[in-house]
BAVOSE-282333 format. One record per residue (C-alpha): x, y, z; residue number from 1. Coordinates in Angstrom, 2 decimals, decimal comma. Layout:
BEGIN
+---------+---------+---------+-----+
!    east !   north !      up ! num !
+---------+---------+---------+-----+
!       X !       Y !       Z ! NUM !
...
+---------+---------+---------+-----+
//
This chain:
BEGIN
+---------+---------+---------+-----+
!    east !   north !      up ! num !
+---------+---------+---------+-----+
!   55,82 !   69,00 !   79,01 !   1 !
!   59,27 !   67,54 !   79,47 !   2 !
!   61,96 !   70,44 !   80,35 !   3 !
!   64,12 !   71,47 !   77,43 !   4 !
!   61,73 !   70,96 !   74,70 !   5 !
!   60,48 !   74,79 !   74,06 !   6 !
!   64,11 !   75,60 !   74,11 !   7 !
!   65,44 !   72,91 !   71,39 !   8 !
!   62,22 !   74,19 !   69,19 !   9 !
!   63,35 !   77,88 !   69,88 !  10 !
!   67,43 !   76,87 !   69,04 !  11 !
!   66,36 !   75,24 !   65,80 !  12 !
!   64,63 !   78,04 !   64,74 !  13 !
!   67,22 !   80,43 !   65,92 !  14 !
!   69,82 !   78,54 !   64,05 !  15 !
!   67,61 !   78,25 !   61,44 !  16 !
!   67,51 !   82,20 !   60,58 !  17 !
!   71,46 !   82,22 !   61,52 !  18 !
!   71,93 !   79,63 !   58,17 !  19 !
!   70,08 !   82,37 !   56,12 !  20 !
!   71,91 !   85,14 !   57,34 !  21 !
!   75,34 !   82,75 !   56,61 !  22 !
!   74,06 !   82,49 !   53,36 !  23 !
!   73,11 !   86,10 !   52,54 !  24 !
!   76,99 !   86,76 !   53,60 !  25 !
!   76,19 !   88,93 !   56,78 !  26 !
!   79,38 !   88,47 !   58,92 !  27 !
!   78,20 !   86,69 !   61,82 !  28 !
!   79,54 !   83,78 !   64,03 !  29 !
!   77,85 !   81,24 !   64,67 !  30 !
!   79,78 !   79,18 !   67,04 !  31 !
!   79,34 !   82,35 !   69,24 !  32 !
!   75,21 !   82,07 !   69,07 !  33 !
!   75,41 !   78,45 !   69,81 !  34 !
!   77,73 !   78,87 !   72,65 !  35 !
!   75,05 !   81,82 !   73,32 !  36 !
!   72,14 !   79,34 !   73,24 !  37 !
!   73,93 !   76,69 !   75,35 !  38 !
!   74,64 !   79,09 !   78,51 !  39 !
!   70,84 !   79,49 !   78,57 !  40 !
!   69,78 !   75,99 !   77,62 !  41 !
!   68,20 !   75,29 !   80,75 !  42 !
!   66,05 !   78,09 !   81,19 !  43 !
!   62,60 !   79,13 !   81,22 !  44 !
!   61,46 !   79,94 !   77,24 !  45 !
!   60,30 !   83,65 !   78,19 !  46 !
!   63,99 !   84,01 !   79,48 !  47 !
!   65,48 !   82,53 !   76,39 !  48 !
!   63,54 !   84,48 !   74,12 !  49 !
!   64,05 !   87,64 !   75,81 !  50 !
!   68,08 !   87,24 !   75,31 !  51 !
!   67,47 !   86,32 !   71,70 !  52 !
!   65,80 !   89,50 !   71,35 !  53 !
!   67,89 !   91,49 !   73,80 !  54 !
!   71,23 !   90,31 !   71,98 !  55 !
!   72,90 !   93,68 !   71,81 !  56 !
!   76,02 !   93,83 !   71,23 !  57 !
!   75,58 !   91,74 !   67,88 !  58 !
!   72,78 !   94,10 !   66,59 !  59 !
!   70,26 !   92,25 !   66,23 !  60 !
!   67,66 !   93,51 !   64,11 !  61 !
!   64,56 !   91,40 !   63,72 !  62 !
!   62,53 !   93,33 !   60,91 !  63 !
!   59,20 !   90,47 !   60,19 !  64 !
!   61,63 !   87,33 !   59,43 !  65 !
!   64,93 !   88,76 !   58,46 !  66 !
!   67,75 !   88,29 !   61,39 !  67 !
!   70,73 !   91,07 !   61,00 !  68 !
!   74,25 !   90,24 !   62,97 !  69 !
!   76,81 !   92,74 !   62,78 !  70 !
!   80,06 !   91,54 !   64,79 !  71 !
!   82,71 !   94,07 !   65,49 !  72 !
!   85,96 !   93,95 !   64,30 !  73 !
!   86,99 !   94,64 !   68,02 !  74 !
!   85,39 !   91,78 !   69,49 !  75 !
!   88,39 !   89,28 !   70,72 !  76 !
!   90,89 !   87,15 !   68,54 !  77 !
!   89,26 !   84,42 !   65,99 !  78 !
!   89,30 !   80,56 !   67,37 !  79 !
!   90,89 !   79,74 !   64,31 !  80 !
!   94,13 !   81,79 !   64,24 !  81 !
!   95,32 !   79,49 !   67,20 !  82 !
!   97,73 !   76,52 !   66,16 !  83 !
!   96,40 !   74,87 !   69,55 !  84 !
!   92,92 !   73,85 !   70,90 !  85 !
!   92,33 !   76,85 !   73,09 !  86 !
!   90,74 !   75,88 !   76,51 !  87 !
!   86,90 !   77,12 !   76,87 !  88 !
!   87,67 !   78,91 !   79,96 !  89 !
!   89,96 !   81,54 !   77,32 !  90 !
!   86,87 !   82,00 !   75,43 !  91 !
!   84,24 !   85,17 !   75,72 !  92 !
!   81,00 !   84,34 !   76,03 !  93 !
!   80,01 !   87,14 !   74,59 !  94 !
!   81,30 !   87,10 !   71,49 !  95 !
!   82,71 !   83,34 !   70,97 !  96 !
!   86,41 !   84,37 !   70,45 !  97 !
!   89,73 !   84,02 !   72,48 !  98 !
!   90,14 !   86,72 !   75,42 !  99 !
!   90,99 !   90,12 !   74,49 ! 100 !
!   92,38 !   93,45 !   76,74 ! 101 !
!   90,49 !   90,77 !   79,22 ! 102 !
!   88,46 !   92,48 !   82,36 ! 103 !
!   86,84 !   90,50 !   84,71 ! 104 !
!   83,61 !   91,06 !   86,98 ! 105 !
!   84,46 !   91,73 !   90,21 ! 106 !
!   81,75 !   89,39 !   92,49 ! 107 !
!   81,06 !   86,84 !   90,01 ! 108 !
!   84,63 !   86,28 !   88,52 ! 109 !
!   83,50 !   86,17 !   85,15 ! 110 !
!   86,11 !   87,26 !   82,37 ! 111 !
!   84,87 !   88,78 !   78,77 ! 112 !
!   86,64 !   91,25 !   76,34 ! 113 !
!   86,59 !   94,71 !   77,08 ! 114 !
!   84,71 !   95,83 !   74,43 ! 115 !
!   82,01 !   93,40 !   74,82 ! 116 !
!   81,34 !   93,82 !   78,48 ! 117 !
!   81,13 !   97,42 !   77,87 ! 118 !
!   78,92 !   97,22 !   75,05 ! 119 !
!   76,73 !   94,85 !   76,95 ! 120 !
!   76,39 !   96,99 !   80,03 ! 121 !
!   75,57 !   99,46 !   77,92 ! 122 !
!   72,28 !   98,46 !   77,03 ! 123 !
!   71,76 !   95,95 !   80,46 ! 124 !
!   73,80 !   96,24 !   83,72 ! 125 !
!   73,84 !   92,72 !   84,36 ! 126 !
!   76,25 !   89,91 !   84,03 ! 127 !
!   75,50 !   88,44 !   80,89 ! 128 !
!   76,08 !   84,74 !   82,59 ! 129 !
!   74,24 !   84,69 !   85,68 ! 130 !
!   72,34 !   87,84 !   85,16 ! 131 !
!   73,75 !   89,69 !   88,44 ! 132 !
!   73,76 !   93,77 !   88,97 ! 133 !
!   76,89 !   94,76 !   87,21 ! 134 !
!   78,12 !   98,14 !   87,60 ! 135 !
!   80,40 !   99,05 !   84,66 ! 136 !
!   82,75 !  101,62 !   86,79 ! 137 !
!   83,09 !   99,97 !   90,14 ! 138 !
!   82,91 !   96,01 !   89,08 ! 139 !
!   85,19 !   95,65 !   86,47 ! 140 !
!   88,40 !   94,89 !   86,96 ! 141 !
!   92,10 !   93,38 !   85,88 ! 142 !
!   91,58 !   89,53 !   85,58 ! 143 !
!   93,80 !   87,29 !   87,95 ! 144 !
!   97,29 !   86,75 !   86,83 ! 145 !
!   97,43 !   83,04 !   85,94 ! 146 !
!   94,34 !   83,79 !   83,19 ! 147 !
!   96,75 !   86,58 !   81,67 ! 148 !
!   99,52 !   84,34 !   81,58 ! 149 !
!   97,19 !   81,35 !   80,04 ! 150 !
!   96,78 !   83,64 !   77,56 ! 151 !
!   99,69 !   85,13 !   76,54 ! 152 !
!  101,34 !   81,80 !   76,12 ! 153 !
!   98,64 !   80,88 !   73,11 ! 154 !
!  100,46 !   80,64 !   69,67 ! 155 !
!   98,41 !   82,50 !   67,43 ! 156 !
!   98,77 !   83,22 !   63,52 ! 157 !
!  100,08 !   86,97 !   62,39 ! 158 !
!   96,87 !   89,52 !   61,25 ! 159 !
!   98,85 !   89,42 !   57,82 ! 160 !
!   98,47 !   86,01 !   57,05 ! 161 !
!   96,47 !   86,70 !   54,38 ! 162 !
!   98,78 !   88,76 !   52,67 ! 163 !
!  101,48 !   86,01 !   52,92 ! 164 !
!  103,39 !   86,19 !   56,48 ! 165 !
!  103,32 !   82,76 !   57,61 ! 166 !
!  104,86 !   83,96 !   61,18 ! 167 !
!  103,16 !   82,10 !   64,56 ! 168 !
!  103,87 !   84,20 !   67,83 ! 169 !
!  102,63 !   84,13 !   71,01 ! 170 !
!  100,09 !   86,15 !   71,91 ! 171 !
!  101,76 !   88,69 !   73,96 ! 172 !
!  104,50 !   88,93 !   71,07 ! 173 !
!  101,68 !   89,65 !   68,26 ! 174 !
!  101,74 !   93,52 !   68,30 ! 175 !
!  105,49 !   94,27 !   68,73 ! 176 !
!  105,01 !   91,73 !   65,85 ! 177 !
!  102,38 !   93,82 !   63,71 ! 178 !
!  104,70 !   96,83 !   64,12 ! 179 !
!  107,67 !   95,47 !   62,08 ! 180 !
!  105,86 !   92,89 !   59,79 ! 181 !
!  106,60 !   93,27 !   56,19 ! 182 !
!  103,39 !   92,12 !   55,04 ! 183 !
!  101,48 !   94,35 !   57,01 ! 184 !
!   99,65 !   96,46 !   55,08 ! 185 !
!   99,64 !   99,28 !   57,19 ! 186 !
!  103,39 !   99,33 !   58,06 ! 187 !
!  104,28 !  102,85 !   58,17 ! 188 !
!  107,72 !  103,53 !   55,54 ! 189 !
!  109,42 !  106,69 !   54,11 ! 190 !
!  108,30 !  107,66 !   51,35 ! 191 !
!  111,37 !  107,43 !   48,48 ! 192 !
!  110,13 !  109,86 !   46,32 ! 193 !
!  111,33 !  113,11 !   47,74 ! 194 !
!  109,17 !  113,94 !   50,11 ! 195 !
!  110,37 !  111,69 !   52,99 ! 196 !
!  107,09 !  111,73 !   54,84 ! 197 !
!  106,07 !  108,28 !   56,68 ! 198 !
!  103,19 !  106,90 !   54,97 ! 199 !
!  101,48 !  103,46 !   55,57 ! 200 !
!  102,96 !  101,04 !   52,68 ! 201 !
!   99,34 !  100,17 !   51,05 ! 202 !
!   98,86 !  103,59 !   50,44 ! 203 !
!  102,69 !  104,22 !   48,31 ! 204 !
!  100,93 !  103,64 !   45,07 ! 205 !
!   98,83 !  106,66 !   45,54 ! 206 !
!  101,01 !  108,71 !   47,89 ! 207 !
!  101,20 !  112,41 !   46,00 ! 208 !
!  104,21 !  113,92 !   47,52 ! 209 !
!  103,29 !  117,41 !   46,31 ! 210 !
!   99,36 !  117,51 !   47,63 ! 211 !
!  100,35 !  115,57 !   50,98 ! 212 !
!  102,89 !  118,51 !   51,43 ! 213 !
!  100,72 !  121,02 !   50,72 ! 214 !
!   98,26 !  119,34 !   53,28 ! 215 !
!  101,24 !  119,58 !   55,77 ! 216 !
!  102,31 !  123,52 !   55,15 ! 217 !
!   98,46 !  124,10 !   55,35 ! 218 !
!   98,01 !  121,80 !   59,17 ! 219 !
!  101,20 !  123,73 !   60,12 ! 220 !
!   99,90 !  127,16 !   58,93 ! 221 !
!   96,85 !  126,53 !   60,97 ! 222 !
!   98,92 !  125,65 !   63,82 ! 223 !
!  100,80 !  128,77 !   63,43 ! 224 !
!   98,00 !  131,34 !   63,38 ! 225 !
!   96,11 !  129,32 !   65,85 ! 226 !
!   99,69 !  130,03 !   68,11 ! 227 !
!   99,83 !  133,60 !   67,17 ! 228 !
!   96,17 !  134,45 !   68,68 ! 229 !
!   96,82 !  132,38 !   71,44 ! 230 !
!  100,10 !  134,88 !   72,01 ! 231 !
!   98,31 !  137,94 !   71,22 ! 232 !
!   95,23 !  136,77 !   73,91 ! 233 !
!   98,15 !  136,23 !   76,73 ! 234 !
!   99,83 !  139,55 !   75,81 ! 235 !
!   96,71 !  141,82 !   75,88 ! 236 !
!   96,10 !  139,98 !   79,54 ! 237 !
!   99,79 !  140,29 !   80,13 ! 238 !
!   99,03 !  143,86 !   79,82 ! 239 !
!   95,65 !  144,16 !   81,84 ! 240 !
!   97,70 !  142,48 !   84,60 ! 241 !
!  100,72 !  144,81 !   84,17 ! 242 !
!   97,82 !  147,79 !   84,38 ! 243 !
!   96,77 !  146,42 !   87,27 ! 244 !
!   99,05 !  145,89 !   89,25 ! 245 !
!  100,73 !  149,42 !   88,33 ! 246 !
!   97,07 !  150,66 !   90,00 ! 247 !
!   98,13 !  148,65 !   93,18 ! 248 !
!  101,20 !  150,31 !   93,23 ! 249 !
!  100,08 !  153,57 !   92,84 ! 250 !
!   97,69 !  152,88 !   95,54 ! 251 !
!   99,99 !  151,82 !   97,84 ! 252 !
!  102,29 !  154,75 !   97,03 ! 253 !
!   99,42 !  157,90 !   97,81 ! 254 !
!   98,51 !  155,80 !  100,96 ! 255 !
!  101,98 !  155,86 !  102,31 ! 256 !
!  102,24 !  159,49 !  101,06 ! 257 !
!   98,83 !  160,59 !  102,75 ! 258 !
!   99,86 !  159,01 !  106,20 ! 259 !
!   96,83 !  156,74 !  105,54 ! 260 !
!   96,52 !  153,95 !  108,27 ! 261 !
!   96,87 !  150,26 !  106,98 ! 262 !
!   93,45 !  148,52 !  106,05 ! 263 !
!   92,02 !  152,38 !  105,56 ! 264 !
!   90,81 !  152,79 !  102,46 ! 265 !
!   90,34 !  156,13 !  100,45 ! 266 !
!   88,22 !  156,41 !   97,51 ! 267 !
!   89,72 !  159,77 !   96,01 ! 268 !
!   93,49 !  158,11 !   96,21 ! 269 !
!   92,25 !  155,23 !   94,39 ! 270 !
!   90,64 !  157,01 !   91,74 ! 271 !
!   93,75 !  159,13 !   91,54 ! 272 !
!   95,77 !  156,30 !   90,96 ! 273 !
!   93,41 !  154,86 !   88,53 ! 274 !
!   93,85 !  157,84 !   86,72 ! 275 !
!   98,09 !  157,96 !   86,87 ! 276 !
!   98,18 !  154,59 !   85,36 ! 277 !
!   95,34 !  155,49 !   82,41 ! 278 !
!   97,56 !  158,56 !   81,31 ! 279 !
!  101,22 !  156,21 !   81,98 ! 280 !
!   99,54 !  153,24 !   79,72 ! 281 !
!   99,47 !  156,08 !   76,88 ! 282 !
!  102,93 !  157,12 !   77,16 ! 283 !
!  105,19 !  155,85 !   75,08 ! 284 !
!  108,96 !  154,08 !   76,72 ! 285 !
!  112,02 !  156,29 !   76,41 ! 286 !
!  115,03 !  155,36 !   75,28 ! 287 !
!  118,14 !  157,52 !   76,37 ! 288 !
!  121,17 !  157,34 !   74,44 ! 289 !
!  123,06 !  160,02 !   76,17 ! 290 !
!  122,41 !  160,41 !   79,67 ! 291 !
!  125,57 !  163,22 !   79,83 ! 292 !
!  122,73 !  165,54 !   77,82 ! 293 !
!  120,62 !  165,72 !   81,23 ! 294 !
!  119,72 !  169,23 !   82,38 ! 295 !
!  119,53 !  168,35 !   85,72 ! 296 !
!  118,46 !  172,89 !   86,66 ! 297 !
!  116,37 !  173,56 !   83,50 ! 298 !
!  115,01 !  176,96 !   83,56 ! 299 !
!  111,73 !  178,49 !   83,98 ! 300 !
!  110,96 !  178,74 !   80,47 ! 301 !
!  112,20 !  174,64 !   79,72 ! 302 !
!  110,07 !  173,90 !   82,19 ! 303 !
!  106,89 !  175,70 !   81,00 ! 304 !
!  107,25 !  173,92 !   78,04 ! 305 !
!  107,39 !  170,60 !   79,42 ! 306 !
!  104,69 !  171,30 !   81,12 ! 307 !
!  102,23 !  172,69 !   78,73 ! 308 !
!  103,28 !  168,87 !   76,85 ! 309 !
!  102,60 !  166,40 !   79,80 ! 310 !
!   99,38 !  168,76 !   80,37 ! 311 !
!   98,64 !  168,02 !   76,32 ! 312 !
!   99,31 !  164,03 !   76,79 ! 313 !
!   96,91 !  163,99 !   79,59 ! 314 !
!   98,69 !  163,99 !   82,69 ! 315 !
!   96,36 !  164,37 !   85,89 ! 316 !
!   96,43 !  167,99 !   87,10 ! 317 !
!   96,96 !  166,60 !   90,86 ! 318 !
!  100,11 !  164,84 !   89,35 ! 319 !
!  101,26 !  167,05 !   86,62 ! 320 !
!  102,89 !  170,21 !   90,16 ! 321 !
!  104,13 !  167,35 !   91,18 ! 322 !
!  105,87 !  165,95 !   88,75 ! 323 !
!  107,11 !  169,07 !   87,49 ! 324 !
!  108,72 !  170,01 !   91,19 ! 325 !
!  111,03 !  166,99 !   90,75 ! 326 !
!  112,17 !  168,48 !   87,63 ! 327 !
!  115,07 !  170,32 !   89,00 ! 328 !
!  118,04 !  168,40 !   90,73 ! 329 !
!  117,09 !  170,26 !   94,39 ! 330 !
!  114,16 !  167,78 !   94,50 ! 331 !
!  115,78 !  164,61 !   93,47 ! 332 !
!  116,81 !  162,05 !   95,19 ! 333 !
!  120,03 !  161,63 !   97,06 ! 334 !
!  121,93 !  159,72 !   94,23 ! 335 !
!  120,94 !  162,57 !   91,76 ! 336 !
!  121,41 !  165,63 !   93,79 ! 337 !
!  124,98 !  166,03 !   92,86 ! 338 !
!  127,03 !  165,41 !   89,82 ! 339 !
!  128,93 !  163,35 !   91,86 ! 340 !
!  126,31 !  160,99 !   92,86 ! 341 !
!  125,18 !  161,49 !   89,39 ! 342 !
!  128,64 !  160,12 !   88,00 ! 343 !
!  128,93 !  157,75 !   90,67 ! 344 !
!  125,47 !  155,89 !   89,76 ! 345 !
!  125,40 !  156,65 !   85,86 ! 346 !
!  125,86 !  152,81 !   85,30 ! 347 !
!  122,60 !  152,51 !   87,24 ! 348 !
!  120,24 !  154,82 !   85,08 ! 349 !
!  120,11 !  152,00 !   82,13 ! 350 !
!  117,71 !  150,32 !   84,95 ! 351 !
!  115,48 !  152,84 !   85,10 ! 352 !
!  111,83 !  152,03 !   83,45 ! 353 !
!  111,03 !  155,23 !   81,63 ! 354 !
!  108,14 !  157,36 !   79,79 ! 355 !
!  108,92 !  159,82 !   77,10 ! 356 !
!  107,20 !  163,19 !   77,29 ! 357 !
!  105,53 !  163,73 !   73,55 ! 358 !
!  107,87 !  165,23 !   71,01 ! 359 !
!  110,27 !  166,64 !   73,94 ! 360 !
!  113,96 !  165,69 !   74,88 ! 361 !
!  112,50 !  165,03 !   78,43 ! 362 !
!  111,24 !  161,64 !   80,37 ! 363 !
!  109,47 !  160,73 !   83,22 ! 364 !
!  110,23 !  158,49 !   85,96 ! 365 !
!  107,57 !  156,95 !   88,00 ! 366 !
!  108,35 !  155,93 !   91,70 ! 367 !
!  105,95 !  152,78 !   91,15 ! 368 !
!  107,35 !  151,73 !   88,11 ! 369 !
!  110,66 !  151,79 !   89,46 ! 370 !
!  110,76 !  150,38 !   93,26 ! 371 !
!  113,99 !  147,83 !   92,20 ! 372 !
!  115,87 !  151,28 !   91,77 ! 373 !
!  115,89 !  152,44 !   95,99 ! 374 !
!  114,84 !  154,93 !   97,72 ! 375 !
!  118,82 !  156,59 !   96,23 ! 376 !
!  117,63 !  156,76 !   93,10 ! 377 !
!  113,37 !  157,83 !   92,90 ! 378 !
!  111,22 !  160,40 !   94,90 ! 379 !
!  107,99 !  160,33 !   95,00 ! 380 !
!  105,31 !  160,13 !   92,52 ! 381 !
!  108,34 !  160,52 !   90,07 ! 382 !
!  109,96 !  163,00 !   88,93 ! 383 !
!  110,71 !  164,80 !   85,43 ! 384 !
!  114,50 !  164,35 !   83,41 ! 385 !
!  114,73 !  167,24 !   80,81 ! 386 !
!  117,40 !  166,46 !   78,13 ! 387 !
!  119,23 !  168,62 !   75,38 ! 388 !
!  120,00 !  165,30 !   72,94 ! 389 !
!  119,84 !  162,04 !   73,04 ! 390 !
!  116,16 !  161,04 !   73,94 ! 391 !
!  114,26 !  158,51 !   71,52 ! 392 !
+---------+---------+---------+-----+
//
């Protein structure tokens, strides 16, 4: 048997069901299954016939005697559109057209379109020419200069031509070129009808100003509630955070009142501080709007009824002697002992991060909510401001 004569039976036939596909108007190219044929003209017939059959990334479908090619509207730029023969080292193998968003195989040094090669090695990881291991994220790569600069110099015909644009750029030109065509279909204008929205020009004739709008108040809407959960999730762990680290505070604050070594840990001071910042997180901030209405020596009674109201919020009973002790100005801090220091620091007490006491004229003023203040200005765990006026 002389070589080459199972494969000229096998092309004819081949080409054969290609005519009848041609004629059923199935998009298919046939230059690019004769340039298929000829790569593999001189091999065995099994090998032949298993690449007609394994001819992925047309889609070949061979249901009894009917052939079905499918060629993608991605696969490289037509032969035709050039105004130049275009050398057969620019063409893809794969799919018969001129080179395009080019990649090249790394040992063998053989060039296809992006899409193709990928859709190739999809189905086999092999070089589609001389049937080397190919692997598709280590072996492809940027083709060599010169080839890109072959390329871009080709003159090719605008995508529009159909539509009238008679413009011939060079290749490298053609999409800045696509952008500002006027015959481009899909050239995105302003819409002149009120609305001003940019709208691609084949689509004018139908653009509805009102319902594409109302599409856009109903995307931003989304937008906006989808914003307004994602604020309310950060603010409730905003607040977990704040909790927490008022815990570590008060934590730190019974150690270094207890004398408790560093690294020592003691389970009943943690729980206690566990417990301060539960009952502070249902407080309520104060707002003072006359700090001269302090009663810096309440009396006995006044501070019975204070009292019996942070005992009603809540307030730990290990806190609430406390708290009540610094209610007086004997136990407050040096810059609130006198109503000098008072008067001298007054412009101070705006810092202050407070607590109202529940339906009293009276606040409370936690050392571990308010370290920036100095050791001047807060005693330890806090300490109790009774007012006559002024407290909101």
């Amino acid at each position: 048997m002389r070589v080459g004569e199972p494969e000229g039976c096998l092309s004819k036939l081949i080409c054969c069901w290609i005519d009848r596909a041609v004629s059923t108007q199935l998009e298919f190219s046939k230059q690019s299954m004769v340039s298929y044929l000829f790569i593999y003209q001189f091999c065995p017939l099994f090998f032949l016939v298993q690449q007609a059959k394994n001819f992925y990334f047309y889609s070949l479908e061979l249901p009894g005697t009917h052939l079905v090619v499918r060629n993608s509207p991605e696969m490289g730029y037509e032969v035709t559109r050039f105004v130049e023969e275009v050398d057969e080292e620019l063409i893809c193998t794969i799919c018969g057209q001129v080179l395009e968003s080019t990649v090249q195989i790394r040992q063998c040094e053989h060039c296809f379109c992006s899409s193709c090669i990928n859709e190739w090695l999809r189905h086999q990881q092999v070089c589609p020419i001389d049937r080397n291991p190919v692997s598709p994220m280590d072996d492809l790569i940027q083709p060599p200069r010169i080839l890109k600069n072959l390329l871009s110099r080709l003159k090719i015909s605008c995508d529009n031509k159909e539509f009238g644009c008679t413009v011939v750029v060079k290749l490298d030109s053609l999409r800045s070129h696509l952008d500002e065509c006027q015959y481009n279909p899909k050239r995105p204008v302003a819409c002149d009808k009120g609305c001003g929205l940019i709208v691609p020009l084949d689509e004018v004739p139908q653009h509805n100003c009102i319902r594409e709008l109302h599409k856009l108040l109903k995307g931003e809407s989304e937008k906006a509630e989808e914003l307004s959960s994602k604020v309310d999730r950060l603010e409730l762990q905003l607040s977990e955070q704040h909790r927490e680290i008022l815990i570590l505070k008060e934590i730190v604050r019974s150690l270094r009142t207890s004398s408790v070594c560093a690294g020592v840990s003691n389970p009943d001071e943690t729980e206690k501080a566990i417990q301060t910042v539960r009952w502070l997180s249902t407080l309520k901030p104060a707002r003072v709007k006359r700090w001269g209405g302090m009663i810096s020596t309440p009396d006995a009674v006044l501070q019975a009824i204070i009292k019996r109201a942070l005992s009603d919020s809540g307030c730990p009973a290990f806190l609430l002697n406390e708290l009540m002790a610094n209610a007086h100005e004997r136990r407050w801090p040096s810059g609130l002992s006198t109503l000098e220091t008072r008067q001298l620091n007054r412009r101070r007490y705006e810092q202050y991060v407070t607590k109202r006491v529940p339906g009293k004229q009276a606040i409370v003023i936690m050392a571990s909510e308010n370290e920036h203040m100095g050791e001047s200005m807060i005693v330890s765990p806090g300490l109790v401001m009774i007012f006559a006026h002024g407290v909101e």
